[in-house]
N, C-alpha and C positions, 0 to 999 in steps of 0.2 A: 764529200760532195756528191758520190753518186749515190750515197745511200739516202740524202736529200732528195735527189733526183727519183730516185726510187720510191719515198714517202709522196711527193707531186703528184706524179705518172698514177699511182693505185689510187692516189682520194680526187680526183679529175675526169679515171678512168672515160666512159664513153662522151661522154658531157663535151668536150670540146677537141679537136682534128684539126688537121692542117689538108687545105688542098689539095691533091695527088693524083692531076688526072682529073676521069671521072669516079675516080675511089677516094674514101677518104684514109686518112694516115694519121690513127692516134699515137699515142707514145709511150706504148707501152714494151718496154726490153726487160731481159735477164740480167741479173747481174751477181757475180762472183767474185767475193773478196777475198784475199790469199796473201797471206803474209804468216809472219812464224809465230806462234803463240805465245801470249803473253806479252809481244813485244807490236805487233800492230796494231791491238782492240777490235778486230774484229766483232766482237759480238756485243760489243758498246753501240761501235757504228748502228749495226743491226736492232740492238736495242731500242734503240733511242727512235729512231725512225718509225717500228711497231707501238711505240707508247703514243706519239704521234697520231697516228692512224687511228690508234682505240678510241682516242679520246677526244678530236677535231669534228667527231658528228654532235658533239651534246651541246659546242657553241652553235648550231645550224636551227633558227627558230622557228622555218617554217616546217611546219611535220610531211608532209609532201616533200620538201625537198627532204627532211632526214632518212625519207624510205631508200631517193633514188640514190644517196651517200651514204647508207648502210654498207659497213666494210666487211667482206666475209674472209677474213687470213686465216690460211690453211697454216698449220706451224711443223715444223721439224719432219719426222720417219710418216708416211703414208706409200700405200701401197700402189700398182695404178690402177686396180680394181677400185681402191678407197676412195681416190684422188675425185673423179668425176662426180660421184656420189657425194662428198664434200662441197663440190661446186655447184649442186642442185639449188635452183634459188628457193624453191620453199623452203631451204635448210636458213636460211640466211635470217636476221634478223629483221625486224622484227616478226617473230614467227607468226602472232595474229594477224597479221594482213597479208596480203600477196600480192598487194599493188593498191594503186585510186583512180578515180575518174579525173580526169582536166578540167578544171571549172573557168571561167571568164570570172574577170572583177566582179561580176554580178552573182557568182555560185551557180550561173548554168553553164549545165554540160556543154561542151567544145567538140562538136561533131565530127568526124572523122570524113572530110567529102570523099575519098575512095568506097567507105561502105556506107554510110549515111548514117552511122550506131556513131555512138557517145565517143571520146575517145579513153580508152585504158591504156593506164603505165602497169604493165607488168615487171616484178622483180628480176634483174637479169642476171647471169651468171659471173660473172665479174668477179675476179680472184686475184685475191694477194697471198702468195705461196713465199712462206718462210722457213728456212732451211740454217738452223746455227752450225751444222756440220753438213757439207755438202758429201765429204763419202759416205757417212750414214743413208743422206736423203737419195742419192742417185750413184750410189757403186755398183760393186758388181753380184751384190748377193742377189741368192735366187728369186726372192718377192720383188726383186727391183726387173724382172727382166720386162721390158716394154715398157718404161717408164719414161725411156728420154724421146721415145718417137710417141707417145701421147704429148708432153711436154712441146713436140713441135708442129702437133694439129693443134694444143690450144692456144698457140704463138698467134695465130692466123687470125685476125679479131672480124674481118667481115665472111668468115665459111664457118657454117654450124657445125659443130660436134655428134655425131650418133654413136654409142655404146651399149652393150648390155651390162646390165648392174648382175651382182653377182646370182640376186634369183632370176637370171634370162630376162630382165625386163629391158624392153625397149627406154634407152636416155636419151634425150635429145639437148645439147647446152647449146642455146641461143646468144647473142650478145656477147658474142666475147668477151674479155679484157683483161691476158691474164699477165700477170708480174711477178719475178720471182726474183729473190734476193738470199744468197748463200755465203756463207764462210768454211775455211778450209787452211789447212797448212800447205806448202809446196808438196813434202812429201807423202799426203793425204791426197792431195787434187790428184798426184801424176800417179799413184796404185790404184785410184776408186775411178779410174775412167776405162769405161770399157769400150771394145774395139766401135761399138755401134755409135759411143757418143763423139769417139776422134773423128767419125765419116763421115757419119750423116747430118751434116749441118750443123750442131747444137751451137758447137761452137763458136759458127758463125754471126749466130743470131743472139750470144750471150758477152757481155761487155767482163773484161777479165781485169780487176782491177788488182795489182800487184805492188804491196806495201812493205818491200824488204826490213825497214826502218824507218824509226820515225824522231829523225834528228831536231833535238831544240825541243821535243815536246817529253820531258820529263817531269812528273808530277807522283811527288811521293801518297798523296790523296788527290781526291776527283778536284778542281778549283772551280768555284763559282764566282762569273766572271762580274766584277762590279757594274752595277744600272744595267746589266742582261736581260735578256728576257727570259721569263720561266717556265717551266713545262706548259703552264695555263696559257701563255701568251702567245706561245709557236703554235698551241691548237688553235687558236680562234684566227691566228695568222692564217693558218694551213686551209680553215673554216671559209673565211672571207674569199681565199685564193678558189676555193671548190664550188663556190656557190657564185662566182661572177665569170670564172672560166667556163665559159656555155656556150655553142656554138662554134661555125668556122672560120677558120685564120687563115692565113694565105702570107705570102713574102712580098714586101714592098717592090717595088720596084726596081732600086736598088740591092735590094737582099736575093732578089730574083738573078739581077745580072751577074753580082758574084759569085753568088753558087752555081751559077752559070759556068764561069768563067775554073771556077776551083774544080769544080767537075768534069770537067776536056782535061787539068791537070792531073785530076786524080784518076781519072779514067785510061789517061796515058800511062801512069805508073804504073797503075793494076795490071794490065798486059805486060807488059816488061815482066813482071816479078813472077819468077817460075817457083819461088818458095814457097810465100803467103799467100796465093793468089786466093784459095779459097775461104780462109779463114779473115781475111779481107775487103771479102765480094759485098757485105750490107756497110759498111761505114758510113757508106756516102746518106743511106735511108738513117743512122743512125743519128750523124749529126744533125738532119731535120728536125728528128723528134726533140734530140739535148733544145736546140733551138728555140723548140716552139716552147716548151719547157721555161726555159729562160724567159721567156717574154709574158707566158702566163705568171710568174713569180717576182711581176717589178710592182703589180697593186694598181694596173693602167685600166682606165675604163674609156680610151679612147678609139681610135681604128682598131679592129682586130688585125692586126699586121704585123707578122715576126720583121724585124726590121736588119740593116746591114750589120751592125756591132751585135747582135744576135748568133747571125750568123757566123760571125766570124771565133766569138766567143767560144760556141758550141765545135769550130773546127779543130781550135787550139785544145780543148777540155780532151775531144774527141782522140789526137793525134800526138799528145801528151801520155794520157791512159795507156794506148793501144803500144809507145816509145815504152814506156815503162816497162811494159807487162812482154813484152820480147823476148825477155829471158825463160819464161815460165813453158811459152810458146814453142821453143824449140823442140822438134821430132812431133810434134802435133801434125807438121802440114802432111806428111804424108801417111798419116793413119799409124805411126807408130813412135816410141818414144828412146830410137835405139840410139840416140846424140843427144840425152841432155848434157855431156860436157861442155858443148857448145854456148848456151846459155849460164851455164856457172862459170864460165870462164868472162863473156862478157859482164856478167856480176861482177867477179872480182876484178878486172880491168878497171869498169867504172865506178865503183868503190873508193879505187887509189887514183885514178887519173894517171897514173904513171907509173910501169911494173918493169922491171927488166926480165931477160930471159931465165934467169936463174934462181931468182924471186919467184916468178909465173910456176915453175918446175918444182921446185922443194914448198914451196908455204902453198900456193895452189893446190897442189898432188895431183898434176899433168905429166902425163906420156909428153918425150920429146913428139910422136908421133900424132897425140892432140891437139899438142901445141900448134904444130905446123897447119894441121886440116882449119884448127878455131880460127886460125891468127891471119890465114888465108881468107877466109868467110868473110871476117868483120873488116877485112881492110877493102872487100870487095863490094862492102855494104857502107861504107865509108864511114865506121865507128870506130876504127883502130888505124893510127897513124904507127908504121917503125922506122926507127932512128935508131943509127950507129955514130953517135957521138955529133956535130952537127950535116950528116948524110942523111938524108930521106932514103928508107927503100920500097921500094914496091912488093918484096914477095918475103917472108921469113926464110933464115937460113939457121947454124945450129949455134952461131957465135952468142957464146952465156953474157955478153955485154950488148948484144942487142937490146933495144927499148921499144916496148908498149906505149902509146900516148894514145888516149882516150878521147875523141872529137865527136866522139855519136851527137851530142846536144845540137850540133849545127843541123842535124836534120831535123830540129824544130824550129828550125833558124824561120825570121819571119818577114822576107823579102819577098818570097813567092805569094806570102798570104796578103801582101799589099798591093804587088801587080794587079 
């Protein structure tokens, strides 16, 4: 789903926003995939979405619009000297142009009334950064240093970029729109991050998708699914979506008041949470974009209006992912990663839905003394029920017939999302 999400956002790029103010707010995020090799498909996901992108300009017939849908993906190891340079739009295809005039039905020029000159589409910087190994592309070796705080000036889609290229030249990337999509093992992501990328936002601003396992979907070769569509048919799908997604969108009325309303909730919670708060802090901007997202990919050419089931859509996608990916998350929020037992223990709780003390200790390989700090957390987080036989208790003690029950899923319980 969000590597879907991630092929939309890059072939869309500046062409159509949602409301924000007086800013506008495209939709473009990072995105990190993380599960254990060989067993999530990471680089299928990823694949599949790049073949995608390559090939969704050639169904686009008008050559005008094929310039402004020219896709420029950066792929895997670059440097952040490279990186900028990469994203230069004369680099971009098609090299013999570097933009056209606007013409009217008639073939004349479309004046510009601020200057009174013709008007010109210049090529814009606009990037799709592809990373199949996220510690390769952004660890901790030395040609990577500066790499996650460029990565978070070119997040910013309405503030220019200025750099020097490696011969002192003045760069200037205009146009924002940049997207990035990575793969990674748990124990790749939590060695290859370094102190700058736990602090300084990245995190924040980067959707962590975390695929332990992927139950029911066992296939001894790839299946191609009966009357599917083919690689040819998701590009002209992806084609049609990119060349009618144009202009701006705004929330119904009702999509307006619920996210209204979800946002005093979510905004209540955020303060409370002295854990996550900061890795936390864009969600609310995030579900927008999933949102707007969603509604550009239903094939509507009617109001431009992200609508109520939209929204709602894009919360549960949103707060799903983010349930998920908790585990991965732990020792992140305070800049260091000195409790991931924390996180592998609520793994394996929710795994079995039901662990006893002594289970959790030998098959686990938990300290009685982890035991107590983890089992404390999640029961204070309300994902871990204990039970001594039918007693509820509130705190862990050291009796080996204590029990684990596993309840985190009610915190996507979907009562609050209908208030």
């Amino acid at each position: 789903m969000w590597s879907t999400l991630f092929a939309l956002s890059s072939a869309i790029k500046r062409e159509a926003w949602l409301r924000f103010g007086n800013d506008k707010l495209y939709t473009n995020f990072y995105c990190i995939l993380v599960g254990p090799a060989g067993i999530a498909h990471k680089t299928e996901a990823i694949r599949d979405a790049v073949k995608l992108l390559k090939g969704f300009g050639e169904h686009i017939t008008n050559a005008e619009f094929k310039i402004v849908k020219a896709m420029n993906i950066v792929a895997d190891k670059i440097t952040p000297e490279a990186l900028p340079e990469a994203m230069r739009p004369r680099n971009k295809e098609p090299l013999d142009r570097q933009g056209f005039w606007f013409t009217d039905k008639e073939g004349k020029p479309i004046m510009n009334p601020q200057t009174g000159r013709p008007l010109w589409y210049a090529k814009t910087s606009e990037t799709a950064i592809v990373a199949h190994e996220f510690a390769t592309f952004a660890g901790q070796q030395r040609y990577n240093t500066g790499l996650t705080d460029l990565l978070l000036a070119l997040y910013e889609c309405e503030t220019s970029f200025t750099t020097r290229t490696i011969t002192r030249k003045k760069l200037e990337l205009k146009n924002l729109h940049t997207t990035l999509i990575a793969g990674t093992t748990l124990g790749a992501f939590r060695s290859s991050l370094s102190e700058n990328v736990r602090t300084d936002g990245f995190l924040s601003r980067s959707v962590m998708v975390y695929c332990p396992a992927t139950p029911g979907r066992r296939f001894s070769r790839p299946r191609i699914v009966k009357e599917g569509p083919s690689d040819a048919d998701l590009q002209r799908r992806l084609a049609w979506i990119a060349e009618h997604a144009v202009g701006e969108f705004d929330l119904s009325s009702e999509a307006d008041d619920f996210y209204d309303k979800w946002y005093v909730k979510w905004w209540d919670d955020l303060e409370s949470d002295t854990q996550f708060q900061g890795l936390r802090s864009r969600i609310h901007v995030l579900v927008l974009k999933v949102a707007l997202l969603l509604r550009l990919q239903r094939y509507e050419l009617g109001p431009k209006l992200v609508d109520k089931q939209d929204i709602k859509d894009a919360i549960l996608l949103v707060r799903r992912t983010w349930f998920e990916a908790l585990p991965i998350m732990r020792g992140f929020e305070d800049g260091n990663v000195s409790k991931p037992f924390i996180g592998r223990m609520e793994s394996f709780i929710r795994d079995r839905l039901k662990v006893d003390r002594l289970a959790l200790v030998r098959n686990g390989h938990f300290t009685a003394a982890e035991v107590r700090e983890g089992i404390t957390m999640l029961v204070e987080e309300g994902k871990v029920e204990i039970w001594k036989g039918k007693e509820s208790r509130s705190y862990p003690t050291s009796d080996a017939k204590e029990t684990y029950c596993w309840c985190g899923e009610r915190w996507l319980g979907s009562k609050d999302m209908e208030d």
